[in-house]
C-alpha positions in Angstrom: 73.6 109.2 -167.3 73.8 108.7 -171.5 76.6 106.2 -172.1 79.1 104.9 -170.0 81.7 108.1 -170.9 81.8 111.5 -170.9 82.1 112.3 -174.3 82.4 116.2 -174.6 80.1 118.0 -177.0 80.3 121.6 -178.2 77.8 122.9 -175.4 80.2 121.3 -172.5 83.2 122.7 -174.1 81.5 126.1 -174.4 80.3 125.9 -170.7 84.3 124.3 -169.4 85.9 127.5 -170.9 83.2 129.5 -169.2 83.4 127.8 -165.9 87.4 127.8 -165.7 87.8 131.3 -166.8 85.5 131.8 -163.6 87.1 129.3 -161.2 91.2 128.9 -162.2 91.7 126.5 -159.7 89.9 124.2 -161.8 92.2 124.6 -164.7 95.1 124.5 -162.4 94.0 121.1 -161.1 93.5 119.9 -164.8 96.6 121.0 -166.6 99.0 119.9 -163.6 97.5 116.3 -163.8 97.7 116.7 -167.4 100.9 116.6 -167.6 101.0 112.9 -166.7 99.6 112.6 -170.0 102.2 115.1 -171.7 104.8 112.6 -170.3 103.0 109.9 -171.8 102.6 110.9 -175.3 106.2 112.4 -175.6 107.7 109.0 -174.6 105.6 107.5 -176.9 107.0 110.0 -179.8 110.8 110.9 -178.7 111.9 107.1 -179.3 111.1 106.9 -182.7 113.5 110.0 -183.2 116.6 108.9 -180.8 116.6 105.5 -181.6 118.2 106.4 -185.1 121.0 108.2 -183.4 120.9 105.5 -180.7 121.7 103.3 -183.5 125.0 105.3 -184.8 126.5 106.1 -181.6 126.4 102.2 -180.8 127.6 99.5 -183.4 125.7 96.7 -181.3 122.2 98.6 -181.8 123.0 99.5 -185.7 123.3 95.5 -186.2 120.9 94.0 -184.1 117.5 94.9 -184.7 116.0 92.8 -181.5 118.3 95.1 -179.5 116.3 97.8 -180.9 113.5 96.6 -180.1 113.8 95.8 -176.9 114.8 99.6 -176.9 111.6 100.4 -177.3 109.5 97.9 -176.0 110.7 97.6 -172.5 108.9 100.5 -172.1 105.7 99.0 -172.9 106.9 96.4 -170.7 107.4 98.7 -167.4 103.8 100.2 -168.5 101.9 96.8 -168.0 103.6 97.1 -163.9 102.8 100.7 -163.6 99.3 100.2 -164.9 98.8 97.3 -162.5 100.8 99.5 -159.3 99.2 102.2 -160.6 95.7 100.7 -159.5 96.8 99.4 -156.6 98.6 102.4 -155.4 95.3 104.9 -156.9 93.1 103.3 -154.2 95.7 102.8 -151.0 97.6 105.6 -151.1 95.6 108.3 -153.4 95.7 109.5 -156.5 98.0 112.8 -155.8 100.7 110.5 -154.0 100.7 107.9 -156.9 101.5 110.9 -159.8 104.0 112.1 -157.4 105.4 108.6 -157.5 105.3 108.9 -161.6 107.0 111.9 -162.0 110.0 110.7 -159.8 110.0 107.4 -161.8 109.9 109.7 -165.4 112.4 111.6 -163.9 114.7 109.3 -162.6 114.1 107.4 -166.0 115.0 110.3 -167.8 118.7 111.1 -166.1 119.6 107.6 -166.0 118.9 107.5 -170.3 120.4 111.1 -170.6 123.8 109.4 -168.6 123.8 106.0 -170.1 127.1 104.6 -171.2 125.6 101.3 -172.6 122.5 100.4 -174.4 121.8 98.0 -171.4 121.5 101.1 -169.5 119.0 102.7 -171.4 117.0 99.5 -171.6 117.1 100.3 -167.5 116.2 104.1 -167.8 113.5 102.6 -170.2 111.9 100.4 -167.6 111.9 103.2 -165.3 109.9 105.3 -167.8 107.4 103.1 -168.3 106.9 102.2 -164.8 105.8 106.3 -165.0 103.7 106.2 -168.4 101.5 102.8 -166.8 101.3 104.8 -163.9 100.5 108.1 -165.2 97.6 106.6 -167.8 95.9 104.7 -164.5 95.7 108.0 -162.5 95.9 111.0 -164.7 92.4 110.8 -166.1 91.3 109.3 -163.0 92.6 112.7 -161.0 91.2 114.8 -163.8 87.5 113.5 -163.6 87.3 113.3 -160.0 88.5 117.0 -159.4 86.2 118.3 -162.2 82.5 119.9 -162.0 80.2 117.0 -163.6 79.0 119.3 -166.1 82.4 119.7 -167.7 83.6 116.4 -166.9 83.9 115.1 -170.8 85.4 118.3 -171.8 88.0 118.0 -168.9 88.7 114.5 -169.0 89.1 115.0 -173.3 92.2 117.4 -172.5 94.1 114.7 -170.7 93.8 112.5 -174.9 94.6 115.8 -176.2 97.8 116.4 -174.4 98.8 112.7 -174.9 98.8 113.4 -178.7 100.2 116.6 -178.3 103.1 115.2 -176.1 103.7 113.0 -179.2 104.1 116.1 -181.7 106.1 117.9 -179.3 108.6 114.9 -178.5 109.3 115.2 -183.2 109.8 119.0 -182.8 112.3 118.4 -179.8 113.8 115.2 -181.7 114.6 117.9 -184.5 115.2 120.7 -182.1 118.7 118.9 -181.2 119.9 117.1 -184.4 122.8 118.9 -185.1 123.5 119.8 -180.7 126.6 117.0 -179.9 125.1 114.3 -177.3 121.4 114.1 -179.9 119.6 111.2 -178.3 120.8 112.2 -174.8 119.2 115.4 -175.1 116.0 113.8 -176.6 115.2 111.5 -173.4 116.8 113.7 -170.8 114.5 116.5 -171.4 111.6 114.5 -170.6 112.7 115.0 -166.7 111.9 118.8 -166.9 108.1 118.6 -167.1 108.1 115.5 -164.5 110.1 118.0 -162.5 107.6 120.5 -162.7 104.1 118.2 -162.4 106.1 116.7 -159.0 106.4 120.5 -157.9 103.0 121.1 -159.0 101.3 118.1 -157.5 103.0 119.1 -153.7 101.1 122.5 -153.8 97.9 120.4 -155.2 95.0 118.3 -153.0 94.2 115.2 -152.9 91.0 113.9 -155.2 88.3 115.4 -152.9 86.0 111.8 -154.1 89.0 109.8 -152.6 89.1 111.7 -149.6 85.4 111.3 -148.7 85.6 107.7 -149.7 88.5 107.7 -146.6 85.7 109.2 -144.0 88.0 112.7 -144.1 84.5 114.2 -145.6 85.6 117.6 -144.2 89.0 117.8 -146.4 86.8 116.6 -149.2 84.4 119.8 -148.7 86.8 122.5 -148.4 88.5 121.5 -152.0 84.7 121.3 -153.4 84.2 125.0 -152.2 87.5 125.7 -154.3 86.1 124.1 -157.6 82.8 125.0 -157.2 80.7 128.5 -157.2 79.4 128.9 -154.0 75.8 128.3 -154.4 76.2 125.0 -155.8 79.0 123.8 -153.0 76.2 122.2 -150.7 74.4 120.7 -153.8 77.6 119.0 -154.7 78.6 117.6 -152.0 75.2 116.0 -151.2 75.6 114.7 -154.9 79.2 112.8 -154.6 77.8 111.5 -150.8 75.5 109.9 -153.2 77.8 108.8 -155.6 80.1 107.5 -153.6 77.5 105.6 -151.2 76.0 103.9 -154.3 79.6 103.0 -155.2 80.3 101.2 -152.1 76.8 99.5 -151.9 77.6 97.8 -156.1 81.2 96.9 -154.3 79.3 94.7 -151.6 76.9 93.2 -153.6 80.2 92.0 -155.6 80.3 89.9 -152.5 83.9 89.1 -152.9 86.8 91.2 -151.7 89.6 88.9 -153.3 91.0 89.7 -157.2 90.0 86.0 -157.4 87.0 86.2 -156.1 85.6 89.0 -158.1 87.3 88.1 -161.0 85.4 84.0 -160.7 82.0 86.2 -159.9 82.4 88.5 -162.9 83.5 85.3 -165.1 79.9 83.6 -163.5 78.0 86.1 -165.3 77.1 86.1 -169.0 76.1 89.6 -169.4 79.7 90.1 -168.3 81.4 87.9 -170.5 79.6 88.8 -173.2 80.7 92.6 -172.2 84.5 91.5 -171.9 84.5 89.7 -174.7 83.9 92.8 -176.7 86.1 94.9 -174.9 89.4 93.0 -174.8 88.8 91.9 -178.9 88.9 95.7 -179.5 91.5 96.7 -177.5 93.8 94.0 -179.0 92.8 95.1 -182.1 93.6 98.5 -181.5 97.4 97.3 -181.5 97.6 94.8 -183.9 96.6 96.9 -186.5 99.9 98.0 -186.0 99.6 101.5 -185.4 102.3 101.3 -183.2 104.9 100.4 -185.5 104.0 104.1 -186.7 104.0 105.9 -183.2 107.4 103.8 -182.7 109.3 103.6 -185.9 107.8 106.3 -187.9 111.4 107.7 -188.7 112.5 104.2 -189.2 109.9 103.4 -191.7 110.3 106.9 -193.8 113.9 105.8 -194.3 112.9 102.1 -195.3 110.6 103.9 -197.8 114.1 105.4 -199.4 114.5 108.4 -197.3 118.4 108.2 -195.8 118.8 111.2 -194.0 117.9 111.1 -190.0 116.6 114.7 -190.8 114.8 113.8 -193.5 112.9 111.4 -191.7 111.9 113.4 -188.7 110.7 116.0 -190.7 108.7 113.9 -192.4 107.2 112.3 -189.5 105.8 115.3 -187.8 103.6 114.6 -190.6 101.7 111.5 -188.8 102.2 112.7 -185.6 100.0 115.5 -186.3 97.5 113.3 -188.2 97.1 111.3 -185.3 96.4 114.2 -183.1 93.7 116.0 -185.3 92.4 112.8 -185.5 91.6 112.7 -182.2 90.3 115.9 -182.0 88.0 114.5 -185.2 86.9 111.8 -182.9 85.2 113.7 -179.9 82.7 115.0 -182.9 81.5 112.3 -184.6 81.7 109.3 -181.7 78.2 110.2 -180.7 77.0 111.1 -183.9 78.1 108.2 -186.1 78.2 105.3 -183.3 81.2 103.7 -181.7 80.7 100.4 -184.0 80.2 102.1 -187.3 82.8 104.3 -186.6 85.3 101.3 -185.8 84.3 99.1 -188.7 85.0 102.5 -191.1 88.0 103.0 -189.5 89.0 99.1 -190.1 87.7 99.5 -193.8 90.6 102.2 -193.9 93.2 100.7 -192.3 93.6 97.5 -194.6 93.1 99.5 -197.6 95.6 101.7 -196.8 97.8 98.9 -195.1 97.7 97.3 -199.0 99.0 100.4 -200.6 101.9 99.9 -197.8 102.5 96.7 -198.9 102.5 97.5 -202.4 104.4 99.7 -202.4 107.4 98.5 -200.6 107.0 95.7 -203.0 107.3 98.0 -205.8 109.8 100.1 -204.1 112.0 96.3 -203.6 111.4 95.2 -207.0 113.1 98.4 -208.7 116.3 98.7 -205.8 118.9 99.7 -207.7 121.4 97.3 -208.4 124.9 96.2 -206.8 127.9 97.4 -208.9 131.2 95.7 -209.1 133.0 99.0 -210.4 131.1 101.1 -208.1 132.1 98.8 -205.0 136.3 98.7 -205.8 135.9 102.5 -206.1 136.0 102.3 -201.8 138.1 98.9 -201.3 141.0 100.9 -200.8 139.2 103.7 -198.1 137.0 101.3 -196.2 136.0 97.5 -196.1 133.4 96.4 -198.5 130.3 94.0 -197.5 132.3 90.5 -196.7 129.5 88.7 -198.3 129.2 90.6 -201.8 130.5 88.3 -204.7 130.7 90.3 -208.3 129.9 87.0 -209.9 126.6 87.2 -208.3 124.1 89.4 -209.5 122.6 91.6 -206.1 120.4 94.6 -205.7 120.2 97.0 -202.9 117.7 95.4 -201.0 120.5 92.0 -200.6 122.8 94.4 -199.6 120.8 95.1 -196.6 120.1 91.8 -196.2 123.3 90.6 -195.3 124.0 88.5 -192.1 127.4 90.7 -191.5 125.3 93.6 -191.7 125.9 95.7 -194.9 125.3 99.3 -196.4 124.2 100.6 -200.0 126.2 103.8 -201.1 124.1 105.2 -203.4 125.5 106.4 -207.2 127.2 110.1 -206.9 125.2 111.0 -209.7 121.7 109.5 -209.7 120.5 107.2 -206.8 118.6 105.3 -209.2 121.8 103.6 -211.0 124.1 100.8 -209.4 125.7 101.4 -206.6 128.3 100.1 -203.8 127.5 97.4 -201.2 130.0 98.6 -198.0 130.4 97.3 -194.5 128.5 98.9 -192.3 130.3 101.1 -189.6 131.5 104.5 -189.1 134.1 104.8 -191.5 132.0 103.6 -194.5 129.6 106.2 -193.5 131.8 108.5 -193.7 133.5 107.7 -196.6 130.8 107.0 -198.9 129.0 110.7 -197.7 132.6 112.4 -198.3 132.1 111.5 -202.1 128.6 113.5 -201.7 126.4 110.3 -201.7 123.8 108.5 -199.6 124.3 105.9 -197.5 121.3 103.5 -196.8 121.0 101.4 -194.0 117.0 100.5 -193.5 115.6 101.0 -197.0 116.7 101.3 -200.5 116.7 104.4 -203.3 113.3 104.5 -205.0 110.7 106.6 -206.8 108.2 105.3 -204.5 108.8 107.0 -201.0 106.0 109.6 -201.8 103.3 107.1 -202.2 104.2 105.3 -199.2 104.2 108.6 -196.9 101.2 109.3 -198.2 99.9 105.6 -197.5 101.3 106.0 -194.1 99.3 109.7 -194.0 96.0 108.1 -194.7 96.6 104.8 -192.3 96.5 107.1 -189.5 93.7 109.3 -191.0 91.7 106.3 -190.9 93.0 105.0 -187.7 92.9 107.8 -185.3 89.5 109.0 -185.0 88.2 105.3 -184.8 90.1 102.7 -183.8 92.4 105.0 -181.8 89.8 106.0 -179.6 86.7 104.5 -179.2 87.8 100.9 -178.0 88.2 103.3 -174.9 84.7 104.5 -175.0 83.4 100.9 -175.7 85.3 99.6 -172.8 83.7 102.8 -170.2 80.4 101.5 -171.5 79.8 97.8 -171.7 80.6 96.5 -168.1 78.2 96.2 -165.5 79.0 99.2 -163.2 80.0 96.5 -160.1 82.4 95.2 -162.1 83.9 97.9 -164.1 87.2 98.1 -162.5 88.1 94.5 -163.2 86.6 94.0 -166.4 89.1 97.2 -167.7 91.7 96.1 -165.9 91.7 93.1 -168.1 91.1 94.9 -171.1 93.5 97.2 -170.5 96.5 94.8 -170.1 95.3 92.9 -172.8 95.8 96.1 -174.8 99.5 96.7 -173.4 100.5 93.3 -173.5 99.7 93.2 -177.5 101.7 97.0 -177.5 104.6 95.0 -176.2 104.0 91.7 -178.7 103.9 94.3 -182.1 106.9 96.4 -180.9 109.2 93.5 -179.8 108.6 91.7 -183.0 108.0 94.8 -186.1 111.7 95.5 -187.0 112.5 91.4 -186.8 109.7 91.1 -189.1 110.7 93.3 -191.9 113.9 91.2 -191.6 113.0 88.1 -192.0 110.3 88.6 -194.5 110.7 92.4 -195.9 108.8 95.0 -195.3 106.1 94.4 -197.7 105.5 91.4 -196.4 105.0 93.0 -193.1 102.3 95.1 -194.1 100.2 92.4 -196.1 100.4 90.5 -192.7 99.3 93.8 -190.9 96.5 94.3 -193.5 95.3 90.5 -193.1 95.3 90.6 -189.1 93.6 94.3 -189.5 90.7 92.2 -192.2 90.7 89.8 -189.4 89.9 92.1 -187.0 87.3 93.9 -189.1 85.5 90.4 -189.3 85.5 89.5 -185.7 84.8 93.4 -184.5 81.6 93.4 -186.7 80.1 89.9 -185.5 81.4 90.6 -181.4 81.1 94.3 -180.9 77.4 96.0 -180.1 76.5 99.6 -180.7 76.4 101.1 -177.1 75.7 104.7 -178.5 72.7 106.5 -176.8 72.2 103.3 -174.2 72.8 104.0 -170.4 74.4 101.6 -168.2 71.4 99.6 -167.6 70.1 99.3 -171.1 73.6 98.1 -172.4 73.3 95.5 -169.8 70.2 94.6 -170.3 70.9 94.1 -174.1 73.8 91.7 -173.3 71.7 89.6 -171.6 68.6 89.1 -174.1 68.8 85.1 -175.1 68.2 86.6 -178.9 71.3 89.2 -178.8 73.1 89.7 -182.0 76.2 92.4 -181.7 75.1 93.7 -185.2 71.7 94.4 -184.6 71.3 98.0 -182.8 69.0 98.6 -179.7 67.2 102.1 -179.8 66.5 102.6 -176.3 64.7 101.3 -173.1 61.9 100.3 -175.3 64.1 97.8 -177.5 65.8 96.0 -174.4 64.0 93.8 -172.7 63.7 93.8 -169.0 66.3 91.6 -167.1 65.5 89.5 -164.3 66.9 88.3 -161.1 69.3 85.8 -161.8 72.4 83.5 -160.4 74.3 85.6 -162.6 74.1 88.5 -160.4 72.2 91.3 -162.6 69.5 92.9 -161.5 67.0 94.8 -163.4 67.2 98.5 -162.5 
């Protein structure tokens, strides 16, 4: 077996839409679990859009940006839970039962958003949600491989990534889809219960994971759904195969020799090829997020209007933009993963990112230094309609970007003529809002008028270009390949909270940033972490393309490995020997 995923190449993908076109019950199985991943990417995406309406329908959201975040991030925070119930529940109960448990978590999440009275309240149908998503990105895939014909696995497997982007660019059409229908936001979050609905009717009519059943001793169940996913002469061949499989599997489990999380986790710790294998994996997965790409996935909308674009319209539109980047990025990535390596193809993708991180930076820098300036005149134009910013003194000379600044919480109303010359610094609330868009100008709340909000979308265009097909995917693939197979489910257990617990560090803290030290600010810091992480992936991270599972464990042992210098094959890995570590040489 090449690698330690099944990355899809043209010949699989030719033989899966073959092989489903002949057996439909395979492409039932795959697009019904799919739609865990659907739910995934469209909570993802459908924030970003509601959170700006979020933020006028409630006073306490528009003026506190932690609120905000927590918004957002308490998702992320229910995700670290489901992931970890998730596996729990995957090997207990099943994999069918736990999606089942997903969907009524996504769709109980959804109502209780769709109804909520109170921002607290969404927080709570926010939790729910993301108990789904950790649970859905555990057992989708894992569903999705086990029900699929090994010789279309990769291609399978892909579609479950594919429809986790595409649930992203699907949750900006729906976010525009209902910006002028009254109750916005709710419509956003509640309609994420209708495909849950339908994947929980779907999954009733569905079987269990046939690998999971034999691994149970019900070897009979487990043979009856092989002859429905199978042709008939291969049936026998198969399920002689996954006896194999799954007796192999059990026999690494024992010579674990622990049963306790402890236990294996102290045994895995003991070894150095393993340590030298998670080191690797967690360092890219935590790189993955701090990066910052999901400031973009979050805030995208948010982040168009701090680039000068006022209109919740406006910046929707505009962010369809990334989110369909990001998703033929990923479609870019299944092409050249195996072609160019996982490593080059990270540290190119790195090389990108702070570049285009800088432009970011600059340009909100730019964008800050030429905010148009507070006028005195312009300001008493509204004193008698609505109240003006408490803090604004005419003695004192402020720009736009003080306006916002203010710790009452103010709002620039734009000149009626030209954005570009002086205008009024108003409270910010409803009725300024109103009054200053009566008089047919803009009101700012997050950014400030500029001739720069082109170069920054396309900055933000070319971050993702950079960051999807590399760093947005293969930390995955590195993180299939580089554990010993015995302690695989541990080792990206780890890796994989890692990776959601630094999702929940750089959404609870992105909008307090640009706060406290302005947005440009907050991308230099981005593009310094992402130079960081460029460094430390390039001296930490091996190649693993074109090595099976042996060879990359036998090249983490070697006493003279270097992650920078590539192994060919069996021929450039030396043997490994019986040791107190626990590896054993193939």
């Amino acid at each position: 077996m090449e690698g330690g995923v099944n990355v899809a190449d043209k010949a699989e993908f030719k033989e899966c839409l073959r092989l489903t076109w002949t057996q439909p019950y395979i492409l039932q199985l795959v697009l019904s679990a799919g739609i865990g991943g659907l739910l995934f990417g469209y909570d993802t995406g459908v924030i970003s859009g509601a959170l700006l309406y979020i933020r006028d329908d409630f006073a306490a959201v528009e003026k506190s940006t932690v609120l905000r975040e927590t918004i957002v991030s308490m998702a992320v925070a229910g995700a670290i839970v489901g992931a970890a119930l998730g596996g729990w529940m995957n090997d207990k109960f099943g994999r069918r039962p736990s999606i089942i448990i997903a969907d009524a978590l996504f769709f109980s999440g959804a109502l209780i958003m769709a109804f909520s009275p109170t921002p607290t309240v969404i927080i709570v149908g926010r939790v729910f949600v993301g108990l789904g998503v950790g649970m859905a990105s555990m057992t989708s895939p894992l569903y999705i491989s086990e029900a699929s014909p090994a010789r279309i696995r990769g291609a399978l497997v892909s579609t479950n990534g594919l429809l986790i982007t595409g649930g992203q660019f699907l949750a900006y059409l729906i976010n525009l889809a209902f910006t002028k229908v009254p109750g916005t936001w709710r419509w956003m979050l509640g309609i994420a219960g209708l495909p849950a609905l339908v994947q929980f009717i779907l999954m009733l009519m569905l079987p269990e994971s046939p690998r999971w059943l034999y691994r149970k001793g019900r070897k009979e169940e487990a043979s009856e759904i092989l002859r429905k996913i199978y042709p008939a002469n291969e049936v026998e061949q198969e399920i002689d195969a996954m006896r194999q499989s799954v007796e192999e599997e059990v026999l690494l489990e024992g010579s674990v020799g622990e049963h306790s999380l402890i236990g294996k986790l102290r045994k895995a710790l003991g070894s150095k090829v393993v340590r030298r294998g998670l080191m690797a994996g967690v360092i890219v997965q935590v790189a993955q997020q701090f990066v910052g790409i999901n400031t973009v996935m979050y805030y995208s909308p948010t982040i168009v209007q701090l680039a000068g674009f006022a209109s919740n319209n406006t910046a929707m539109a505009l962010s369809l933009i990334t989110s369909g980047l990001n998703a033929i990025g990923s479609v870019v990535s299944m092409f050249f993963v195996d072609r160019i390596g996982r490593r080059r193809l990270m540290l190119i993708s790195l090389v990108g990112i702070i570049v285009w991180l800088a432009v970011l930076g600059g340009t909100f820098l730019g964008a800050a230094h030429h905010a148009p300036p507070v006028s005195n005149v312009e300001t008493r134009l509204f004193a008698n309609q609505t109240q003006t910013c408490p803090e604004f003194n005419p003695s004192v000379s402020w720009s736009c970007v003080n306006c916002l600044k203010a710790a009452s919480t103010c709002g620039f109303c734009a000149h009626q003529g030209d954005k570009l010359l002086p205008g009024a610094c108003l409270a910010l609330n409803d009725a300024s809002r109103r009054t200053c868009r009566a008089d047919q100008r803009e009101f700012y709340t997050e950014g400030c008028p500029n001739n720069f909000g082109w170069l920054a979308l396309i900055g933000l265009g070319a971050y993702i270009v950079s960051y999807s097909p590399g760093m947005g995917t293969v930390p995955w693939i590195v993180n299939s390949e580089i554990y010993p197979l015995r302690f695989r489910g541990i080792c990206g257990g780890i890796a994989a909270v890692a990776n959601w617990v630094s999702n929940l560090i750089v959404t609870q803290t992105f909008l307090s940033l640009t706060k406290a030290l302005g947005t440009s600010v907050t991308f230099f810091l981005f593009c310094g972490v992402s130079f960081l992480a460029l460094v430390v992936v390039f001296f930490t991270v091996p190649e693993t393309k074109g090595l099976q599972f042996e060879e990359v464990e036998r090249m983490l042992e070697r006493k003279d490995y270097k992650p920078w210098k590539r192994y060919q094959g069996v021929s450039d890995v030396e043997p490994a020997k019986n040791s107190e570590e626990g590896l054993t040489a193939p």
